[in-house]
C-alpha positions in Angstrom: -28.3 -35.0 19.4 -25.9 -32.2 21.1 -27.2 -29.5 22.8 -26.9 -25.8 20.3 -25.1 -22.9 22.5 -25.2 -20.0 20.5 -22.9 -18.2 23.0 -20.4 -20.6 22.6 -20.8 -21.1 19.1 -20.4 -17.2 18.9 -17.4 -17.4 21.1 -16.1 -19.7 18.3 -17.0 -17.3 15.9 -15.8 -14.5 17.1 -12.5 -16.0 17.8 -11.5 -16.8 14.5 -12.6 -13.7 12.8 -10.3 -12.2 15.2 -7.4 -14.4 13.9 -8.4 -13.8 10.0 -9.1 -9.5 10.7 -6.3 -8.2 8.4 -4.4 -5.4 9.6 -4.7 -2.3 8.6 -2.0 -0.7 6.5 -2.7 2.2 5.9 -0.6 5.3 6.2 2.6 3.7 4.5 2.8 3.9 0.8 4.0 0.8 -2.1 6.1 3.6 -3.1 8.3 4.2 -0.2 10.2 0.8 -0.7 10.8 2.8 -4.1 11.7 6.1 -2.9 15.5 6.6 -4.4 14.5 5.2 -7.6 11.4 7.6 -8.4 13.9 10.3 -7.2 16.7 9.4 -9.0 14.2 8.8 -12.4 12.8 12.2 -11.9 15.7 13.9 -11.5 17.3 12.8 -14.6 14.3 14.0 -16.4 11.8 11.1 -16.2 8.5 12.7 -17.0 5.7 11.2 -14.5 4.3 9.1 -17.1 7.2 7.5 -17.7 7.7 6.6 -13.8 4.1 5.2 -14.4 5.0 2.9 -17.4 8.4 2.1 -15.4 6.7 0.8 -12.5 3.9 -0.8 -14.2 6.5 -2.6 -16.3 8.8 -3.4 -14.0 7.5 -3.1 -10.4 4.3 -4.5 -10.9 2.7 -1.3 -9.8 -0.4 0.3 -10.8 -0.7 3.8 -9.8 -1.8 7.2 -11.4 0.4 9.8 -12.0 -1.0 12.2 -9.5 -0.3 9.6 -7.0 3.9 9.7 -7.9 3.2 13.4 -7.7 1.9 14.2 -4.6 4.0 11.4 -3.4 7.4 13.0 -4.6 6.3 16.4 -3.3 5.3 15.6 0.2 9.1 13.6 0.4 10.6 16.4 -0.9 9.0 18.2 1.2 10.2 15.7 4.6 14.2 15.9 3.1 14.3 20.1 3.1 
């Protein structure tokens, strides 16, 4: 029978959950790969809820309508 070292089993351990840790993302947006799109659609007259359905629909996308809001104001708000 082997010999248990739990500091080199946790070495193992550790090791590996290092490899699997997923990186944080956070800070970009699913949006931003959509940017001229929403823009274009809401200035053509595209309500928000609309943009919603489109990129339900067609983007596979599932965000409120606040969301396209505040993220369509604060790129407007970059642009001027």
């Amino acid at each position: 029978m082997q010999n248990f070292n739990p500091l080199v089993v946790l070495a193992v351990v550790r090791a590996e959950c290092s490899i699997r840790r997923k990186r944080s993302t956070w800070g970009t947006s699913v949006l931003t790969k959509y940017l001229a799109e929403l823009i274009t659609l809401r200035n053509n007259g595209a309500s928000l809820a609309e943009i919603r359905f489109w990129l339900k629909k067609h983007k596979r996308i599932k965000v409120a309508r606040s969301t396209i809001k505040r993220f369509l104001d604060k790129k407007k708000a970059a642009v001027i």
